[in-house]
C-alpha positions in Angstrom: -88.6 -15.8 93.2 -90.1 -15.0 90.0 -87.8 -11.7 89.8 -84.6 -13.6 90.6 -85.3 -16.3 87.8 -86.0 -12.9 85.1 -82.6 -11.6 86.5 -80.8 -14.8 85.9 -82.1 -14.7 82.3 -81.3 -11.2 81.8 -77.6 -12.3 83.0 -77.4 -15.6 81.5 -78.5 -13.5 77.8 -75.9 -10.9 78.7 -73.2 -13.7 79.6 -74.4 -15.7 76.6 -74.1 -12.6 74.2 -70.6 -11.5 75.9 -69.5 -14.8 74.8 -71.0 -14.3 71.3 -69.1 -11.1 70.9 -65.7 -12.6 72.5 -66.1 -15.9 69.9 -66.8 -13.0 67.3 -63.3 -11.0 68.5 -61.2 -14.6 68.6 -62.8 -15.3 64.9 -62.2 -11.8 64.2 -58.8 -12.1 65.2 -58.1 -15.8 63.7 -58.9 -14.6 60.2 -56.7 -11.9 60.8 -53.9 -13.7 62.2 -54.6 -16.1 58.9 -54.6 -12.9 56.6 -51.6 -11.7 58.0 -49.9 -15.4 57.2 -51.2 -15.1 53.8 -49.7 -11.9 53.4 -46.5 -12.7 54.7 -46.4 -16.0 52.7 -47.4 -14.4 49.9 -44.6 -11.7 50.0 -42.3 -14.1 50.9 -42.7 -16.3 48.0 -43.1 -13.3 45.9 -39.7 -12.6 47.1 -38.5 -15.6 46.3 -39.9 -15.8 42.6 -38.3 -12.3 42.3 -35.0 -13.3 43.5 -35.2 -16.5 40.8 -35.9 -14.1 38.7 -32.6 -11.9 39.1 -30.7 -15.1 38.9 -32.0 -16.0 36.3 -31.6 -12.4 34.2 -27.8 -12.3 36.2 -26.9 -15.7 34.4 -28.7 -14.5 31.3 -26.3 -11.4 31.5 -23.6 -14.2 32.1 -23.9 -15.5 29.8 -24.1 -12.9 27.2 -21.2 -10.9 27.6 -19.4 -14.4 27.6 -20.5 -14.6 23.9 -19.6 -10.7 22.9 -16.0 -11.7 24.9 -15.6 -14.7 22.4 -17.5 -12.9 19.2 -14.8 -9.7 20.3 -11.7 -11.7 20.1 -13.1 -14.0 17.2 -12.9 -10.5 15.6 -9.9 -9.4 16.6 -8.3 -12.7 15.7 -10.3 -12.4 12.1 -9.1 -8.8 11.7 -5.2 -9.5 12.8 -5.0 -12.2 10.1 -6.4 -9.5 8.0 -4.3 -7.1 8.6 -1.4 -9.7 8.4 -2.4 -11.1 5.3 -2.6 -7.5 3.7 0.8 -6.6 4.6 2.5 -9.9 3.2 1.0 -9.1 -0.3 1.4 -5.5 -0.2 5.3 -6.4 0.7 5.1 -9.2 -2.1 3.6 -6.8 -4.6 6.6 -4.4 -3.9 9.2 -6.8 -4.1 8.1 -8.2 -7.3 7.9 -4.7 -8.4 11.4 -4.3 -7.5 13.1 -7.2 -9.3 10.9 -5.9 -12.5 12.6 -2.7 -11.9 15.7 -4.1 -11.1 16.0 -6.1 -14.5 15.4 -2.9 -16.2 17.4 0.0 -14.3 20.7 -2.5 -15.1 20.2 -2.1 -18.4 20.5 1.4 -18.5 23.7 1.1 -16.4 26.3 1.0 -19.3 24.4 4.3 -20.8 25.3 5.9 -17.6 29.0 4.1 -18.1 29.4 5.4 -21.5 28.5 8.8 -20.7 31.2 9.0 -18.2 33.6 7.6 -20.3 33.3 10.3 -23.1 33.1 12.9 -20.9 36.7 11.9 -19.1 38.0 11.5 -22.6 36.9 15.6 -23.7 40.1 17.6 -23.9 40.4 20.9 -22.0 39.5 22.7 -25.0 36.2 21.3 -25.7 35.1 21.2 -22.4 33.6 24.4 -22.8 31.9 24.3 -26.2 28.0 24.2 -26.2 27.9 20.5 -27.3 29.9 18.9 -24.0 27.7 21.2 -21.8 24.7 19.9 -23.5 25.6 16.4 -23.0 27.0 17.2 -19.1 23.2 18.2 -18.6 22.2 15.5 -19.9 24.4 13.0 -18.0 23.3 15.1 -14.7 19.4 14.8 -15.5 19.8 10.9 -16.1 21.9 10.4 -13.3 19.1 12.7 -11.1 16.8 10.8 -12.3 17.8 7.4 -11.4 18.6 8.8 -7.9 15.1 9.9 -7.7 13.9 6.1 -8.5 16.1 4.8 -5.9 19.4 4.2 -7.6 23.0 5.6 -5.9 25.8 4.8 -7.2 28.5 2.6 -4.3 32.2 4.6 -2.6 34.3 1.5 -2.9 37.5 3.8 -2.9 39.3 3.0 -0.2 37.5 1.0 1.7 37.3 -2.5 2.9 36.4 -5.3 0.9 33.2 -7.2 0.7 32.1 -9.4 -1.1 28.8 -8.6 -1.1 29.4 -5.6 -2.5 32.4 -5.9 -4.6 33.5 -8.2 -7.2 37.5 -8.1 -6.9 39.1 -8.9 -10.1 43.0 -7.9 -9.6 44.8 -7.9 -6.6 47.9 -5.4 -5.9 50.8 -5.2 -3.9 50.4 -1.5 -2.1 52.1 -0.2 1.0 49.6 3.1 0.8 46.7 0.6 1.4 45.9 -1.9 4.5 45.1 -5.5 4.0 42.0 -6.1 1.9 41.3 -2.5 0.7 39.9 -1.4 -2.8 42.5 0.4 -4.1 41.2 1.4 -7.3 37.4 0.9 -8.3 37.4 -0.3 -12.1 33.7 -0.1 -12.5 31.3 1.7 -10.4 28.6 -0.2 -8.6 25.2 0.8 -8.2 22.6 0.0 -5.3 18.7 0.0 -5.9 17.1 0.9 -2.3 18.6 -1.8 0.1 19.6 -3.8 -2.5 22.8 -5.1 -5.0 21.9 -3.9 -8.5 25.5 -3.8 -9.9 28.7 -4.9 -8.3 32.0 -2.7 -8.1 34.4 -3.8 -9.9 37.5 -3.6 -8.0 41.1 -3.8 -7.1 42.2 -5.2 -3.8 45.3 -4.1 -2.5 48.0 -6.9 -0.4 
């Protein structure tokens, strides 16, 4: 009897510290069931704050090259105007340079006038003597150099009027000539680059 009440304890301690060590495992287990939750919680949060986080630095990004796009065509915009604003006064500074240089280059017009006219009024003898040649290089060197400046002289001969290039101041009856052609050019005209710095003078024929 006495022997079956000491195996009974014996069993009941085993039983009794089975149980301790399965209540140890299911602890055991619990704790890492709830470290494994924490974890994954953890990380998942972690995700989350680093997603925000992207956002966040994608809008910033956003939002910056929104501002270089409208500081970029600010400057564009600034340097267009610019550039605008340059060419109008550079065009402005040549034009008023031109009508300076118009009001003088007319002037010298009737020089080159007279020249011609003495010249067309040497005889055939003089022609050759030093002093005509010397004022025939002379005429030639002026003329060169109001070419070189940008003064040409106009062909009115024979062709049609217009009146923004001729002045007609005699009108002739001519069968050699069509209707409204400069038969005879009575003053030459002159142009300075695109513009009208001396009228022809001319005759219109019919």
């Amino acid at each position: 009897m006495i022997f079956l009440k000491t195996n009974l304890k014996k069993g009941s301690d085993v039983m009794s510290k089975k149980n301790e060590n399965i209540n140890e495992e299911v602890k055991n287990a619990e704790e890492t069931a709830e470290d494994i939750k924490d974890t994954e919680t953890k990380e998942e949060a972690s995700k989350e704050t680093e997603e925000t986080k992207e956002a966040a630095a994608d809008d910033k990004i956003a939002e910056l090259e929104a501002s270089v796009a409208d500081w970029k065509d600010k400057y564009q915009r600034l340097m267009a105007e610019f550039e605008n604003a340059r060419k109008r006064t550079a065009k402005e500074a040549t034009q008023r340079y031109d009508m300076g240089a118009m009001g003088v280059l007319e002037k010298l017009l009737p020089v080159i006038d007279n020249f011609e006219r003495g010249l067309e009024a040497v005889s055939e003898e003089e022609k050759d003597s030093a002093f005509v040649k010397g004022i025939e290089q002379i005429y030639k060197q002026f003329v060169t150099v109001m070419e070189d400046v940008g003064v040409t002289p106009m062909d009115a001969q024979g062709k049609e009027f217009d009146a923004n290039l001729h002045n007609a101041v005699m009108h002739v009856e001519d069968d050699e000539f069509g209707e409204n052609i400069v038969a005879e050019e009575l003053q030459k005209g002159y142009m300075y680059k695109e513009n009208v710095l001396r009228h022809s003078m001319v005759k219109v024929a019919n």
